[in-house]
C-alpha positions in Angstrom: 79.2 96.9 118.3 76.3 97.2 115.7 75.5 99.8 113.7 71.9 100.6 116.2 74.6 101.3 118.8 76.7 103.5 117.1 73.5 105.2 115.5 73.0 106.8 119.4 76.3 106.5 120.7 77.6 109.1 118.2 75.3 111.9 119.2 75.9 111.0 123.1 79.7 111.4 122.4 79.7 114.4 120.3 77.4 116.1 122.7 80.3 115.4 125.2 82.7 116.8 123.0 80.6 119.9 122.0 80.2 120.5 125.4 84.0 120.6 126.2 84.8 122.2 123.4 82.6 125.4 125.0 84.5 124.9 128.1 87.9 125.0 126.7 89.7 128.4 128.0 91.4 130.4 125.8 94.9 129.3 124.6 94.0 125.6 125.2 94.8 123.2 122.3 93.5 120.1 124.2 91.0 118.9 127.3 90.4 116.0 129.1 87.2 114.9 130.8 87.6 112.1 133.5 84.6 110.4 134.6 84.4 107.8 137.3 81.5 105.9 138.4 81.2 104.9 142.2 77.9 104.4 143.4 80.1 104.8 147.2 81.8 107.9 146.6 80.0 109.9 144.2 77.3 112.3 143.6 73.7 111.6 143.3 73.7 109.7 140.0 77.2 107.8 141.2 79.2 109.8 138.4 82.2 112.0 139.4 83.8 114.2 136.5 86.9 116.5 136.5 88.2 118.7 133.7 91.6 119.1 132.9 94.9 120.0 131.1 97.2 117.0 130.1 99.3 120.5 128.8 100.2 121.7 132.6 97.4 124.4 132.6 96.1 124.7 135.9 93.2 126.8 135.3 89.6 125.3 137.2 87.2 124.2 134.5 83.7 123.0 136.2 81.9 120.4 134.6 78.2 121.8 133.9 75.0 119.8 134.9 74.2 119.8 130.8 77.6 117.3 131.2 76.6 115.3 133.7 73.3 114.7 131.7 75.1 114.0 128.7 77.4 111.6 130.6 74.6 109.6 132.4 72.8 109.0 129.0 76.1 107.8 128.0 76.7 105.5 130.9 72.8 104.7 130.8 73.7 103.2 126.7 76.2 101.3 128.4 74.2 99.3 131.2 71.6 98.5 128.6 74.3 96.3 126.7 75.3 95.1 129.8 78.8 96.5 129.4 78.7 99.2 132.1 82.2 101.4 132.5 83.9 101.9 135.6 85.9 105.2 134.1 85.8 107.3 131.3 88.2 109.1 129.7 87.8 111.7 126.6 90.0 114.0 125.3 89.9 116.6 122.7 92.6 118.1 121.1 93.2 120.1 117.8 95.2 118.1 115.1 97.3 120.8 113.1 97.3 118.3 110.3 93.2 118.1 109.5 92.9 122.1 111.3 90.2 120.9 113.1 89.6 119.4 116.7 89.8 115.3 117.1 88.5 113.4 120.0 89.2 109.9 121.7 88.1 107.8 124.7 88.9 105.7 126.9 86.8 103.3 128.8 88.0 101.1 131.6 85.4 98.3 132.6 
């Protein structure tokens, strides 16, 4: 992908991550945002998120509405290349090596 892409991908995807990040509860060292998109199944913009653990905490975190705007412009990018995901997958976690939180995604088409 060209450098126009990444120019507004990166803000899409560290707004995602900001946005986690004020999610995460206390004592957390990573999260994980699952998005799937299913036009049949979903809410009204076809997107369905859930937060969670991969640590084994079972505590509820609710994605916010500021997410699901964040993750529609990110799937909105996406369509306009004409590479539109079927799931999404970040996750945050703190690297003890750098001090400092790290992200990654996934994307299944």
């Amino acid at each position: 992908m060209d450098n126009d892409f990444q120019e507004v991908h990166r803000p899409i995807a560290e707004r995602i991550v900001q946005l986690l990040l004020s999610l995460i509860p206390e004592g957390w060292w990573s999260i994980k945002l699952d998005i799937i998109r299913d036009d049949q199944t979903a809410g009204e913009n076809g997107l369905s998120l859930s937060i969670s653990s991969d640590e084994g905490y079972k505590e509820i975190v609710m994605p916010t509405n500021e997410m699901y705007q964040a993750v529609a412009e990110h799937l909105e990018l996406f369509v306009s290349l004409g590479k539109p995901w079927r799931k999404l997958g970040y996750r945050v976690f703190f690297d003890e090596e750098i001090e400092n939180w790290r992200f990654t995604i996934d994307y299944d088409y």
